[in-house]
C-alpha positions in Angstrom: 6.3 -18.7 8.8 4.8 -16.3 10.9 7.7 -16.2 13.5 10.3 -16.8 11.1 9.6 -13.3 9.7 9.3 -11.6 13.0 12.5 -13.6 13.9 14.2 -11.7 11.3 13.1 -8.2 11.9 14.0 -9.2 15.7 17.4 -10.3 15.3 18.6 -8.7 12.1 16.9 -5.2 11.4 14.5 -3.9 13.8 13.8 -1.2 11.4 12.1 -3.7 9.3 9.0 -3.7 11.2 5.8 -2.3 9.2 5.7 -1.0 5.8 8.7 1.8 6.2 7.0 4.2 4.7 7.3 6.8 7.7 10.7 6.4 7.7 11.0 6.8 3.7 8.9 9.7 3.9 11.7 10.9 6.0 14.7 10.3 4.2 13.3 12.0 0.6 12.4 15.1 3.2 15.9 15.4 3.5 16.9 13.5 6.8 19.6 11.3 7.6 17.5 8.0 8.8 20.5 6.0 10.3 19.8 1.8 10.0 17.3 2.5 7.6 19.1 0.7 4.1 22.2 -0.8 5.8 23.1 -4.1 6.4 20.3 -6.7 5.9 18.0 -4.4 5.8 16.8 -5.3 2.1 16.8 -9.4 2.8 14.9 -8.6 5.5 11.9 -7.0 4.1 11.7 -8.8 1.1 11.9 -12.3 2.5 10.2 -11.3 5.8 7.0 -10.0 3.3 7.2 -12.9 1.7 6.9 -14.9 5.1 4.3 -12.7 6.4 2.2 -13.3 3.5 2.6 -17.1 3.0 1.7 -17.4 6.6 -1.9 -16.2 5.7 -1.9 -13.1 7.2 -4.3 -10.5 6.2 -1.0 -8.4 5.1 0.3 -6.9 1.4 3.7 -6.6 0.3 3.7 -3.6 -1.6 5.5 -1.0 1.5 8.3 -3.7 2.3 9.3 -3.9 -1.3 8.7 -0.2 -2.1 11.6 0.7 1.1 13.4 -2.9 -0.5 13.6 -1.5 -4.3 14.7 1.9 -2.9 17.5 0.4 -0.9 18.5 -1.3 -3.8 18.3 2.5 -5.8 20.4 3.8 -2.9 23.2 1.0 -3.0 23.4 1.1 -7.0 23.8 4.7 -6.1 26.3 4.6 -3.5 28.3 2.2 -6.1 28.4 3.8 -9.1 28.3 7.4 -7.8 30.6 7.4 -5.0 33.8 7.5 -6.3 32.9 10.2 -8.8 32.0 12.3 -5.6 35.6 11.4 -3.6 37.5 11.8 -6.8 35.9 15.6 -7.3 36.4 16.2 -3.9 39.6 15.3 -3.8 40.9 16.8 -7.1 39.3 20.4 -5.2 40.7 19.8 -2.7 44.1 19.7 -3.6 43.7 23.5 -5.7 42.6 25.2 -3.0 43.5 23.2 0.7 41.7 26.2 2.5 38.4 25.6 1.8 38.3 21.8 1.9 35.7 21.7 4.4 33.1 23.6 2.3 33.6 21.7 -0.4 33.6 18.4 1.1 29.6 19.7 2.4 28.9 20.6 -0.5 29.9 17.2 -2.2 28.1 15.2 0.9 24.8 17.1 0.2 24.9 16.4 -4.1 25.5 12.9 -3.0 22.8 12.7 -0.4 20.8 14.4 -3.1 21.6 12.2 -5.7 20.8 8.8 -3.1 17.8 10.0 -2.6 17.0 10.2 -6.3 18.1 6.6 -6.6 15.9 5.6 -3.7 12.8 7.1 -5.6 13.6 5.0 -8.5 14.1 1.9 -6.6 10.6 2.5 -4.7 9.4 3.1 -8.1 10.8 0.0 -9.3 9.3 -2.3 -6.6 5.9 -1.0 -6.8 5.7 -1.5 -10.7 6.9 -4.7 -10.3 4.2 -6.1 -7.1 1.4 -4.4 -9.2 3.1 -5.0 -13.3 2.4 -1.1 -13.5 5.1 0.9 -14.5 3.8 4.2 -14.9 1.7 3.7 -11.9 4.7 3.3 -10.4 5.9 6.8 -10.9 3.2 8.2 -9.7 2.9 6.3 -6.6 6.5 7.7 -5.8 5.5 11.1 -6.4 1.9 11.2 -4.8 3.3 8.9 -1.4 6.6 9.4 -0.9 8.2 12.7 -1.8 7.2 16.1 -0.8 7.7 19.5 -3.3 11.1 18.6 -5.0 11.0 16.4 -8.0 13.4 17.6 -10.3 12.2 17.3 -14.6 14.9 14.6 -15.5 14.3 12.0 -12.9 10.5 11.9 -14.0 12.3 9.8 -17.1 14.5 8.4 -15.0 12.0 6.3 -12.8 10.6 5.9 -15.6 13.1 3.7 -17.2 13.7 1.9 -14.2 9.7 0.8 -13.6 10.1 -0.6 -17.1 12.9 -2.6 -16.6 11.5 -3.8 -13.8 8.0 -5.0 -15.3 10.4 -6.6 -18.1 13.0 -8.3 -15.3 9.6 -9.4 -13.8 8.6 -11.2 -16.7 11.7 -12.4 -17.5 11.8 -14.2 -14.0 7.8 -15.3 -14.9 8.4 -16.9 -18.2 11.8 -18.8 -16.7 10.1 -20.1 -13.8 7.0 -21.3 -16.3 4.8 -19.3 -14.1 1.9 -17.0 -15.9 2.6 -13.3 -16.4 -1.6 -12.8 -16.4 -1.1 -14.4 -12.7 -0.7 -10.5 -11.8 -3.5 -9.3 -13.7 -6.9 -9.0 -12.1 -8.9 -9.3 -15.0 -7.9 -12.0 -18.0 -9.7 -13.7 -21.0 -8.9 -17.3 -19.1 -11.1 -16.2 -16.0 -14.1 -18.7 -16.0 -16.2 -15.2 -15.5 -15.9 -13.1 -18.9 -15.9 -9.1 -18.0 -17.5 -6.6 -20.0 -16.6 -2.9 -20.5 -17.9 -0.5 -17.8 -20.5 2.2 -20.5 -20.8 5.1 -17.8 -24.2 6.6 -17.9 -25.5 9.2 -15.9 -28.1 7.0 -14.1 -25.0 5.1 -12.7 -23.6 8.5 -11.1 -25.3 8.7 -7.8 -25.3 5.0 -7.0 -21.1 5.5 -7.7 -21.0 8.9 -5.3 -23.3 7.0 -2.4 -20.4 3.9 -2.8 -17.5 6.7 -2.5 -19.7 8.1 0.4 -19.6 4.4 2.2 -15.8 3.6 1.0 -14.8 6.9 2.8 -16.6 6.5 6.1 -15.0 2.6 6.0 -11.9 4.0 5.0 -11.5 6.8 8.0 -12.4 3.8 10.2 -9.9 1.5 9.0 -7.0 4.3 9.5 -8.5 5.1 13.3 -8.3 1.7 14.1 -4.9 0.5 12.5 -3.7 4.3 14.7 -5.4 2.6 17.9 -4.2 -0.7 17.8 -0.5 0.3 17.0 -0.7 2.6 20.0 -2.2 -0.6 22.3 0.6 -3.0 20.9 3.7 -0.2 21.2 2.7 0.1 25.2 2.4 -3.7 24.8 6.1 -4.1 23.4 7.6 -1.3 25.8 6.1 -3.3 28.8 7.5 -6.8 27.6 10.6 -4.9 27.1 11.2 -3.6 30.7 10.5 -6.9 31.8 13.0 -9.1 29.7 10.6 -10.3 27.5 12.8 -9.8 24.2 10.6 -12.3 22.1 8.0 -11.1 22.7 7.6 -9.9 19.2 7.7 -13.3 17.3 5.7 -15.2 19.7 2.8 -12.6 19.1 3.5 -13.1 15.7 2.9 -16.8 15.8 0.2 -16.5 17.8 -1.8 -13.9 15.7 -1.0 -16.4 12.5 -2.6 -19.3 14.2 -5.7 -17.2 15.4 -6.3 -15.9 12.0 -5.9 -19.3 10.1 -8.1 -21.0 13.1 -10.6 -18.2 12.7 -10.8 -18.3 9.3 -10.9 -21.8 8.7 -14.0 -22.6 11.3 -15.9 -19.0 10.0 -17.0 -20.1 6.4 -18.6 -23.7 8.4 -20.6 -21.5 11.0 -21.7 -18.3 8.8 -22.4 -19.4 5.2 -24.0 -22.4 3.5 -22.7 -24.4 0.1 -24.0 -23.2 -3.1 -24.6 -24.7 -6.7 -21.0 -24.4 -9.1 -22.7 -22.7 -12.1 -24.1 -24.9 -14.9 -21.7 -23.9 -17.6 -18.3 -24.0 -15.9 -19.1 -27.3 -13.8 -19.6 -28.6 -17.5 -16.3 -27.4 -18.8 -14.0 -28.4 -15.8 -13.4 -30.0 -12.6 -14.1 -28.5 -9.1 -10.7 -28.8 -8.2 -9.2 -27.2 -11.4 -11.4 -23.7 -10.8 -9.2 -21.3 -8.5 -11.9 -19.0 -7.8 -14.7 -21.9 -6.1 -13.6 -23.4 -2.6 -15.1 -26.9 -2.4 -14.8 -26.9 1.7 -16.9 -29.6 3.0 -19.5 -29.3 0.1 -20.4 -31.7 -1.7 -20.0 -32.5 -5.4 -21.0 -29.6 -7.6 -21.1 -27.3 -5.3 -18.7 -24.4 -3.2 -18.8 -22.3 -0.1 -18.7 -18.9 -0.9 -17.3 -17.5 2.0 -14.2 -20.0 2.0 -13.6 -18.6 -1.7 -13.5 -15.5 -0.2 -11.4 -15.6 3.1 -9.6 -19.4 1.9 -8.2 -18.7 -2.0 -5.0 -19.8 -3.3 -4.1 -16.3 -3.3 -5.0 -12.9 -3.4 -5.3 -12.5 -7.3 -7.7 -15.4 -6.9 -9.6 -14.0 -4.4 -9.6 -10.6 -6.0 -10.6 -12.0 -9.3 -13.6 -13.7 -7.9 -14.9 -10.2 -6.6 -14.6 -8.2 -9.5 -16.1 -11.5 -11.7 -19.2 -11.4 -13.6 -21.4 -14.3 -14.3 -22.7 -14.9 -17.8 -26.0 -17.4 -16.8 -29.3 -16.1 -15.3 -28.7 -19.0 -12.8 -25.4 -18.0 -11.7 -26.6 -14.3 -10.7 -29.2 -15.7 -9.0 -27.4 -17.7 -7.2 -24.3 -15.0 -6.3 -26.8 -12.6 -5.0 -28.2 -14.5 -2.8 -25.1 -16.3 -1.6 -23.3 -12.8 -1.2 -25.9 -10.9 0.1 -25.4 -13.1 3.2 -21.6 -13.7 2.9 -20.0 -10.6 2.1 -20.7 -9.0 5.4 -19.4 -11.6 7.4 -15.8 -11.4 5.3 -16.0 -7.5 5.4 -15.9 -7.7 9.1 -13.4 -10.7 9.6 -11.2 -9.2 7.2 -11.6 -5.6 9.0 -10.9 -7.4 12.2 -7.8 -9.4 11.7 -6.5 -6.4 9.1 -6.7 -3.9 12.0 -5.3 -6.0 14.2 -1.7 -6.5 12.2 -0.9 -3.0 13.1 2.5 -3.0 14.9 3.0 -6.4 14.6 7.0 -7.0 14.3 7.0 -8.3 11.0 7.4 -6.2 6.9 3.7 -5.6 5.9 1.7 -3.6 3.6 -1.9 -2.2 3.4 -2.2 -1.8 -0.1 -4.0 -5.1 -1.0 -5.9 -5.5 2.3 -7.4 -2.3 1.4 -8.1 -3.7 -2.2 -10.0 -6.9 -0.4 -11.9 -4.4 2.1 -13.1 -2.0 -0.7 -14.0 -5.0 -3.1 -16.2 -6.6 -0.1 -18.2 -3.4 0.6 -18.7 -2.6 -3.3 -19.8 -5.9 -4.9 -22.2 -6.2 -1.4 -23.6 -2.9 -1.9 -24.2 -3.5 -5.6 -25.6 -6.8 -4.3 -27.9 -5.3 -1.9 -29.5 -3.0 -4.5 -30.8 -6.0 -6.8 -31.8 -8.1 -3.3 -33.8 -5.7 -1.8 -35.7 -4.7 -4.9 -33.9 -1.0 -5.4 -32.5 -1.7 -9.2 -36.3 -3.1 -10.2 -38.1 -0.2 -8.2 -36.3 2.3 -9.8 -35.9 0.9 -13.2 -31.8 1.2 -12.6 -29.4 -0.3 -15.5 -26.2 -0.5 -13.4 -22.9 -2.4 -14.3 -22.4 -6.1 -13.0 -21.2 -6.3 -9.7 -17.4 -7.1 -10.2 -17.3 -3.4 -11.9 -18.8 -1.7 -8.6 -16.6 -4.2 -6.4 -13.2 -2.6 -8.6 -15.0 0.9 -7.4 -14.7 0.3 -3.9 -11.2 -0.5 -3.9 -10.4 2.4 -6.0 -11.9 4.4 -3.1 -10.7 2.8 0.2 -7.4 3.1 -1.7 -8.1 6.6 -1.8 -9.5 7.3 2.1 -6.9 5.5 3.1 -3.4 6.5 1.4 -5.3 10.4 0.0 -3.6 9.2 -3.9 -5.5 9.9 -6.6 -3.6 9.9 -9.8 -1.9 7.0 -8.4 -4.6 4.8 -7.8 -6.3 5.2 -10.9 -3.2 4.5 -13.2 -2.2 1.8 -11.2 -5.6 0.1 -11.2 -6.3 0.5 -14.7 -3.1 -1.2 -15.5 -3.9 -3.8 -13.2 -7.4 -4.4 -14.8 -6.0 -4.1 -18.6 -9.8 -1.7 -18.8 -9.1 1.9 -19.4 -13.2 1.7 -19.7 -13.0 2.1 -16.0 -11.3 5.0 -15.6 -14.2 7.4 -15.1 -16.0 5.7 -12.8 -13.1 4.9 -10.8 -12.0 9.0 -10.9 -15.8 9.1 -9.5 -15.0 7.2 -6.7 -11.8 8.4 -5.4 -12.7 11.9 -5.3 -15.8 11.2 -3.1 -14.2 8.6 -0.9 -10.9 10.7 -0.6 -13.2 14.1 0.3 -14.7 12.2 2.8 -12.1 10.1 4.7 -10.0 13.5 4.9 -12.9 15.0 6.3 -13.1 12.2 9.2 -9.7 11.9 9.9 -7.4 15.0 8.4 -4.4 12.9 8.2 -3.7 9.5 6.6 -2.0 6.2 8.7 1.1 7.0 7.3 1.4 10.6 8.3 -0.1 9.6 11.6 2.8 6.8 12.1 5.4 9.6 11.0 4.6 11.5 14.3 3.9 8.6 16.8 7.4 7.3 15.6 8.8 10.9 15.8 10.5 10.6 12.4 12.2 14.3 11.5 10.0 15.3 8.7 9.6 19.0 7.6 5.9 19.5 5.9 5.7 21.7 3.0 2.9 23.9 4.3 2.9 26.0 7.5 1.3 24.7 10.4 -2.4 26.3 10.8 -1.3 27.4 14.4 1.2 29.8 12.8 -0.6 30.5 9.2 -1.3 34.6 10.7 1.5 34.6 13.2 4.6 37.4 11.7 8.3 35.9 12.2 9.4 39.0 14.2 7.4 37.7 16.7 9.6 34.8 17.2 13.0 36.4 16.6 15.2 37.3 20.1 16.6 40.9 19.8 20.1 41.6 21.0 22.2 44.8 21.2 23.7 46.1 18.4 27.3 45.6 20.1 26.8 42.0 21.1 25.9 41.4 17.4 29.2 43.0 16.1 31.4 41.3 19.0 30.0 38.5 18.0 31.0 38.7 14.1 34.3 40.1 14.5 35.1 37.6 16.9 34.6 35.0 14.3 36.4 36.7 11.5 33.0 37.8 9.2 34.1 39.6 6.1 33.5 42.8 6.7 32.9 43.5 9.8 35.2 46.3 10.9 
């Protein structure tokens, strides 16, 4: 699976490799990005996300279908739009033949204006519909992707278009008989019943020392995605000058058969089986429970770090961290269990999540973010009731699945510097607007922190390594006290006129 999707960026759009948010950023900056939505462009990067995925690779989806949904807003564009544009033009055109050129610019930059528009609400559009958050959505588009101009009108807009999206989402759901709660983290069917988070005062250090941690993890993660893509481009430009054009997809296939091996062998060497919980091996079967890997246990009981790094997929997985148990027994047994276990999947899943950066395949970092924040936040809330902290200091702190959604929250925030985004887009994802404090907690720490680390996030970074024209909307601190006339040439006076009259100014004698 894994080379099949490589195979495809290979052979049929090259520019399908990564996320393509770099070179988004750089077409709604204003620049022509040639390849980046023609041809197969869009096939590529939905099915080659989808590949990437199934092949267990520690990869999202969310940037390949963000770029996907706004090529989709740029075609719908292109066809509805474009013959009102040639029809104007040519109607103009016709009154006044002497200044055909200018109005032919100007009708190439209102079209190039109004594509980009429609490649906002496309982006929008996919996002909403990987996450079922529309208005997240919006606000993903405007805190990612676009720079100072969003016009008042297309706010409703992308609006529209998110929730058409959710609703064309669930209309696919319900016809394929899948679940629509399949993309909702937390649900009344979980085997684990969640409780609303009550913030209390006593809780808001412990949630500033976890934004603290998700920052320092999150400036990490971005310095060593940078790192590696910089090792595997010298990589690629060396297997290029020596013929070695598939190079790309057999890395591919080898990384996807390293991971699986890895991850498969890890949960037999590094963790130990544990006891199901009373009440749910009761009510059902191992095999029916999504969240509990039965491995090589034996009956009744689950290795906790194959439900981790081995679930059916990554709702499971995520739904298991952010769970709460209802028995005495079962947090007993989960904090002992993770106490050991989490570590060792927060630094496999670091590992082999660093390590996709370059790889010629579509991939996002939204969700492997989500898994690495989870890890460090329901270990850390963990840690506090193993080592005796919560008793010692007489601490009343939320279940761990609440502190677990915290750590996302802020390694989604070190990583990508949202805010808004992130919070709207997790509470809609959680169905618990309860949350939303602690999570606005959370982000602001672990953002403060990662941009003190590392000023710049992966995706800025990638937008200079891959030399994408982008024009930033705030002066460059080198220049911040330097006047203009420093930089301006002077001529003579009688060049300058020469110069003008030669090409027929008005009003130049």
């Amino acid at each position: 699976l894994a080379a099949a999707s490589a195979a495809l960026v290979t052979l049929l759009h090259p520019l399908s490799k990564g996320s393509g948010l770099p070179e988004l950023k750089g077409y709604l900056n204003g620049n022509d990005m040639p390849g980046l939505f023609v041809g197969p462009g869009i096939f590529v990067r939905a099915l080659g996300a989808v590949l990437a995925t199934s092949a267990g690779i520690c990869v999202g989806r969310e940037g390949p279908l963000v770029v996907a949904g706004g090529g989709v807003g740029v075609f719908v564009t292109q066809l509805l739009s474009g013959v009102c544009f040639k029809s104007w033009v040519r109607r103009t055109t016709l009154i006044s033949t002497g200044q055909a050129r200018q109005v032919h610019d100007l009708a190439k930059h209102s079209f190039g204006r109004a594509k980009r528009c429609g490649c906002i609400m496309g982006g929008a559009a996919g996002i909403a519909a990987a996450f079922n958050a529309p208005i997240g959505g919006v606000l993903y588009m405007l805190e990612e992707t676009t720079v100072e101009h969003w016009p008042k009108e297309l706010t409703f807009k992308t609006f529209v278009a998110t929730t058409m999206a959710v609703l064309g989402t669930r209309l696919c759901l319900d016809l394929s008989g899948s679940k629509v709660d399949t993309l909702v983290v937390d649900r009344s069917q979980h085997p684990f019943t969640s409780k609303h988070f009550d913030f209390s005062w006593q809780q808001l250090p412990v949630i500033m020392v976890l934004g603290v941690a998700a920052g320092f993890l999150s400036a990490a993660y971005t310095q060593g995605m940078v790192q590696v893509w910089k090792l595997r481009e010298r990589a690629h430009c060396c297997a290029w000058r020596r013929g070695l054009h598939g190079s790309h997809i057999v890395e591919a296939a080898l990384y996807a058969v390293v991971t699986a091996v890895v991850l498969v062998l890890l949960p037999l060497v590094a963790a130990h089986c544990a006891e199901v919980p009373e009440h749910l091996a009761e009510d059902a079967r191992m095999q029916e429970v999504d969240i509990y890997a039965h491995y090589l246990c034996e009956e009744g009981s689950y290795n906790e770090l194959a439900a981790l790094l081995l679930p059916v997929g990554w709702e499971e997985a995520l739904k298991n961290l952010y769970s709460e148990c209802t028995t005495a027994q079962c947090r007993e047994n989960k904090v002992e269990t993770e106490v050991a276990s989490l570590p060792w999947a927060l630094l496999t899943y670091y590992i082999f999540t660093v390590g996709t950066a370059g790889l010629g395949m579509p991939m996002g970092t939204f969700v492997p973010n989500m898994f690495l924040g989870a890890f460090l936040g329901r270990w850390f809330r963990q840690a506090l009731d193993w080592y005796g902290f919560t008793e010692r200091w007489d601490l009343q702190l939320a279940h761990p699945g609440v502190y677990a959604f915290l750590g996302s929250a802020g390694m989604l925030a070190g990583f990508t510097r949202m805010s808004v985004a992130i919070v709207v887009i997790l509470v809609e994802l959680s169905n618990n607007i309860s949350l939303s404090l602690g999570l606005m907690v959370s982000i602001c720490i672990a953002r403060r922190v990662s941009k003190t680390l590392v000023y710049h996030d992966f995706c800025d970074q990638l937008v200079v390594l891959k030399k994408v024209p982008f024009l930033r909307a705030e002066c460059p601190a080198a220049l911040k006290l330097e006047p203009v006339g420093n930089h301006c040439g002077r001529v003579p006076p009688e060049v300058v006129l020469k110069v003008e009259a030669s090409a027929g100014a008005a009003g130049v004698p």
